[in-house]
N, C-alpha and C positions, 0 to 999 in steps of 0.2 A: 447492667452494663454501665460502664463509666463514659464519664463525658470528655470525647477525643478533641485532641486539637490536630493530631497530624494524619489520623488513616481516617479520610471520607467513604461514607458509603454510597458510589453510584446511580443508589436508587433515590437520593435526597433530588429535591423539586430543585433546589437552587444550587449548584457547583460552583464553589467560586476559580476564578481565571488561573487560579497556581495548581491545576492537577494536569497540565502540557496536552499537546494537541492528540494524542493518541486515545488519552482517557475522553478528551470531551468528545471525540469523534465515536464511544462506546455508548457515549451519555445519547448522544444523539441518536444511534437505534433505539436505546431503552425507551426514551421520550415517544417513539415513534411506533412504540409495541412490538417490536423486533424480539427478537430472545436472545439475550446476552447471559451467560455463564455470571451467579452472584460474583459480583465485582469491586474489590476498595480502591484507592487512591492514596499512595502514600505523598502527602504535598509535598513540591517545593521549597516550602518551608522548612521541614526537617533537613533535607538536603543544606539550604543555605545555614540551619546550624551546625551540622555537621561538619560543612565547609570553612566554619570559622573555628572548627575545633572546641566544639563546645562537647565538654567531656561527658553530657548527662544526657543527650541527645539517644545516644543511645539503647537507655534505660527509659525513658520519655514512652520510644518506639515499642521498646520488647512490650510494655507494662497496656499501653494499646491494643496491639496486636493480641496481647493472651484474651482479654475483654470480648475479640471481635471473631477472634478463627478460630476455627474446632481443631483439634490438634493432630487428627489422624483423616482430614479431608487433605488431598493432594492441591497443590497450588500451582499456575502460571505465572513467573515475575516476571517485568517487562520492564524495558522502559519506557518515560512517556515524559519527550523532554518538548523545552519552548522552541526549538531549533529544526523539530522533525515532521516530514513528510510538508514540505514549505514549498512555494510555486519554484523559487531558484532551486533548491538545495533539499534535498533527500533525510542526509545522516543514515542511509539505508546501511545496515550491516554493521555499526559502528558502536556501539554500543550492545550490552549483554543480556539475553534474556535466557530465563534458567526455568527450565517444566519439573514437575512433579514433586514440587518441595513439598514436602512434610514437617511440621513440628515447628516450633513459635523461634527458637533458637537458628533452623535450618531456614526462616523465612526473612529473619535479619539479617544472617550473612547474607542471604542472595540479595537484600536491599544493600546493605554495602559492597555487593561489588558491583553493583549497579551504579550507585555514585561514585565507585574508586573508576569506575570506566572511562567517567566524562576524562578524569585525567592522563588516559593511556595516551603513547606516543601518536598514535593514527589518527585519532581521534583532535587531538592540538593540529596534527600536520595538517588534516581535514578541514580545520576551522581558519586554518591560517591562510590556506589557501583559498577561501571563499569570501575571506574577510571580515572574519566574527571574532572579536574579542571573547576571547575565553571566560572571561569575568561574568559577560551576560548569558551564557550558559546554563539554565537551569531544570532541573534533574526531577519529576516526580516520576512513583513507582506505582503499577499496573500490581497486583491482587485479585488474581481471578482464580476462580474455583476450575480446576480440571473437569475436561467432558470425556467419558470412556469411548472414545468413539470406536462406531463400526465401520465409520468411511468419514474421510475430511479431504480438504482439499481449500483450493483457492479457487476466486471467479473475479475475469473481470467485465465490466460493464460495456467497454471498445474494447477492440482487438488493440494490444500496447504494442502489437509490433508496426501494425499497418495504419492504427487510426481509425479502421472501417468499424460501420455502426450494427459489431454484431458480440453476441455474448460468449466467451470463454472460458469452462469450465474444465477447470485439472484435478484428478481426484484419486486417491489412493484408499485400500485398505486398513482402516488403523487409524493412528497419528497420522496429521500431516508434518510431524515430524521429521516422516520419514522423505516425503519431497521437499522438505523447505530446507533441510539441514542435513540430511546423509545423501540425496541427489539420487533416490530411486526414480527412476524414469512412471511417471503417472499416466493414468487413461484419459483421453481431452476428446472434446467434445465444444463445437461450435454451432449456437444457432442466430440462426439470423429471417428476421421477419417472417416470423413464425413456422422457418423450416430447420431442420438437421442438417448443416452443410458440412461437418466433416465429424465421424463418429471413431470413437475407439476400433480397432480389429478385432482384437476380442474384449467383448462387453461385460463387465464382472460385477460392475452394480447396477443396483436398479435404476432404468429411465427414469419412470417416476420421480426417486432424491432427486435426480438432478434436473429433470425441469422442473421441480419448486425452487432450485438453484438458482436456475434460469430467469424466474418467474421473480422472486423477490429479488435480486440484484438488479432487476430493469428495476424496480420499483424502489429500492434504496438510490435508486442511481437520480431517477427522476427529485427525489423529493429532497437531494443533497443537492442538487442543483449543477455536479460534476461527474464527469467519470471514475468508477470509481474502482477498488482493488479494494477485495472482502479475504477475509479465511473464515471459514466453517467448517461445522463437526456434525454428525448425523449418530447420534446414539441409540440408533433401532427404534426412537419415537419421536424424536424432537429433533429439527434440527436449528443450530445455533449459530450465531454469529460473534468471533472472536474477537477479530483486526478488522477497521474499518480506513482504508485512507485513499488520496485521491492517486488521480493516473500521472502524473507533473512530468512522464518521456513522452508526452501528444506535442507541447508545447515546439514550436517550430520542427514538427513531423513534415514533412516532404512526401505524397503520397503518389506516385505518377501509373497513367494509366495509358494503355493504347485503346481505348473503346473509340476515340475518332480520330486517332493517328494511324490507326490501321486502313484506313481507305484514305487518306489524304497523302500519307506515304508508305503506299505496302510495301513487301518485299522486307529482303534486306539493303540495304544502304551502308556503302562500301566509305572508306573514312575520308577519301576524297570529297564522294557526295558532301559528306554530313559536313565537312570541315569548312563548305562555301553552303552550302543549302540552308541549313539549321540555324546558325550564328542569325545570318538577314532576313530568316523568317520570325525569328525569337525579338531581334532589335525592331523590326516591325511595328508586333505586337505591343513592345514596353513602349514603345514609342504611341502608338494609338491609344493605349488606356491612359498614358500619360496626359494628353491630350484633354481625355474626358474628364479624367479624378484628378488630375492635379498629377505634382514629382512622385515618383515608386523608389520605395530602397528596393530596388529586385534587380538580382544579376541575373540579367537575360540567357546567358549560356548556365543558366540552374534551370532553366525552363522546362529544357529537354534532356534526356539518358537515352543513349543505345544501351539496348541490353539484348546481349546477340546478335548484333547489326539489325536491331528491327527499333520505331521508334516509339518512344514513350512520351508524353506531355506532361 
């Protein structure tokens, strides 16, 4: 094997900082004994040669990649830039990921239009409007071996719609290809402290995969230190872990309950009531904690929702 400058292999003890936040977040199951799909890293480096138009860049890449990849193993290319999966800003969907490459020639184009992505119109529109200079931008590429899976799917750690501290698991036959990108409707499954609280109708895989689903997504979730959003593969003996990144739609979630609004004011609650009742119960309130903690940025009328003339806090 020759000595690479621009494709890493994921399994190295030390990564350095230019393989973007999706590859280290792959590093860090590996690190952690997780099962991750053999995996490389095409650096940022290459990319910023590319970017400068350096015309050998890409003879650099192919002459690596022949060294590293079997030529008739199927491939996932991703990408895996400085800008994604970020507390503000996503990049979700913005950028191109291409499955089932074959052949050393079919693995550099999918690496170039992985870097021609950064410069698509959406892509700029996207950056401009979040406030990122395009210049700092930077492009590495995800190399991972295909799993033939019999069942895949996503898991998240909290429920990403509600915030509530339970596990959700979506799962399909096959590819999750086919839920993440043609939009077949998957089987879900939620459990929460140690029950089954909402199950598929009809059930087509095994419980079992998926409370080890279950089971390690709490346990990636705890030792990441965040909520997190997985995809996995279950290939009839192993199951794997593809994408690993955090939950960043919790952030300023709103999550309202009637567990002690329902006896404080049952019923429904006609918009008169609410319109003199709710306002100086809620100014109250911000007024009292105020009191104790110091000023609150909080709009009092965000306190409370009718939902159906009944009330929520």
């Amino acid at each position: 094997k020759m000595q690479t400058r621009y494709i890493r292999n994921l399994k190295e003890k030390q990564h350095p900082l230019h393989i973007g936040t999706k590859a280290h977040a792959l590093g860090f199951l590996m690190k952690r004994g997780y099962r991750v799909p053999p995996t490389w890293v095409c650096t940022w480096d290459a990319f910023s040669q590319f970017r400068k138009g350096d015309a050998n860049i890409t003879a650099a890449v192919t002459a690596e990649l022949a060294s590293l990849m079997q030529p008739h193993t199927a491939y996932a290319v991703r990408s895996s830039a400085n800008v994604e999966d970020g507390q503000q800003y996503s990049f979700a969907g913005q950028f191109k990921s291409i499955l089932n490459v074959m052949g050393i020639d079919a693995l550099v184009a999918a690496i170039r239009t992985i870097w021609e992505s950064t410069a698509a119109p959406g892509v700029q529109s996207y950056a401009k409007k979040i406030g990122i200079d395009q210049d700092s931008l930077k492009m590495a590429v995800i190399i991972q071996e295909m799993v033939a899976p019999k069942f895949s799917g996503v898991s998240f750690s909290r429920n990403p719609i509600t915030g509530m501290d339970e596990t959700v698991v979506e799962a399909v036959t096959g590819s999750s290809s086919a839920l993440l990108q043609e939009g077949v409707t998957p089987q879900r499954w939620i459990h929460k402290w140690g029950e089954w609280i909402a199950l598929p109708e009809h059930e087509d895989l095994p419980r079992d995969i998926i409370h080890e689903v279950v089971t390690q997504t709490r346990k990636i979730a705890r030792s990441y230190g965040k909520p997190v959003d997985l995809e996995w593969a279950y290939d009839g003996t192993t199951l794997y872990w593809v994408q690993l990144r955090e939950i960043t739609s919790l952030k300023n979630l709103n999550v309202y309950s009637n567990y002690i609004a329902k006896e404080v004011l049952p019923g429904i609650i006609k918009p008169l009531v609410w319109s003199i009742n709710v306002p100086m119960v809620n100014s109250a309130w911000k007024q009292f904690l105020s009191e104790l903690i110091g000023d609150l940025d909080i709009d009092a009328q965000a306190l409370a929702k009718p939902f159906y003339y009944r009330a929520y806090f």
